[in-house]
N, C-alpha and C positions, 0 to 999 in steps of 0.2 A: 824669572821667578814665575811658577807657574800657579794659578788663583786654584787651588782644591776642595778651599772649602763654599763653593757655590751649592746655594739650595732653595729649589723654588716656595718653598712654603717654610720659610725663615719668618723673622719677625721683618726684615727686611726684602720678603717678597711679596707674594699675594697674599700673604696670614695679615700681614702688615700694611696693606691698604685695604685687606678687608676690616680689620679693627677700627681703622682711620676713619673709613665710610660711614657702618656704622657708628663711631663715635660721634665724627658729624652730623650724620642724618636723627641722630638719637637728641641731641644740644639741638638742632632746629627745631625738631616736635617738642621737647619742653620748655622752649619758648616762646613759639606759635600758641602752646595752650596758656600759658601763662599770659602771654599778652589780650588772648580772648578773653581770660576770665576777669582781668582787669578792663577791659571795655564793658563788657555784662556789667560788669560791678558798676562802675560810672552810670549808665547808661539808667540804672535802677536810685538813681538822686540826683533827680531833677534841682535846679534851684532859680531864683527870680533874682531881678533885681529891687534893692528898696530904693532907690531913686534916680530912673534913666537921668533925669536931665542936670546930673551934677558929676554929671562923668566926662573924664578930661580924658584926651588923645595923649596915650603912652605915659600914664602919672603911676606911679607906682600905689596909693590911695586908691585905686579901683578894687582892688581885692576885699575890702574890707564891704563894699557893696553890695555883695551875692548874701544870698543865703539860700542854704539849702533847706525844700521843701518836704517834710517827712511825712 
């Protein structure tokens, strides 16, 4: 059986790992910015603590200690 239908710019040739590329490369940069713009964000609400020395190693109650400073 002889393969006739070969064709280099198929969706299964180079059309088709250039799409892939780009699709990759396109999902990495808007996640890259997405995750930048959530550190920015963080980084813009600082918070304290209301009382270091009532804080236990790995207690689930630690959360409720921060607050953040506006």
């Amino acid at each position: 059986m002889e393969n006739t239908n070969r064709s280099v710019f198929s969706l299964s040739g180079v059309t088709g790992m250039l799409i892939a590329t780009v699709l990759l490369l396109s999902i990495l940069a808007g996640l890259t910015v997405w995750g930048i713009k959530a550190q920015q964000e963080v980084a813009n609400k600082p918070y304290t603590i209301k009382n270091p020395q009532t804080l236990k190693m790995r207690a689930r109650d630690n959360s409720d200690q921060k607050v953040i400073v506006k």
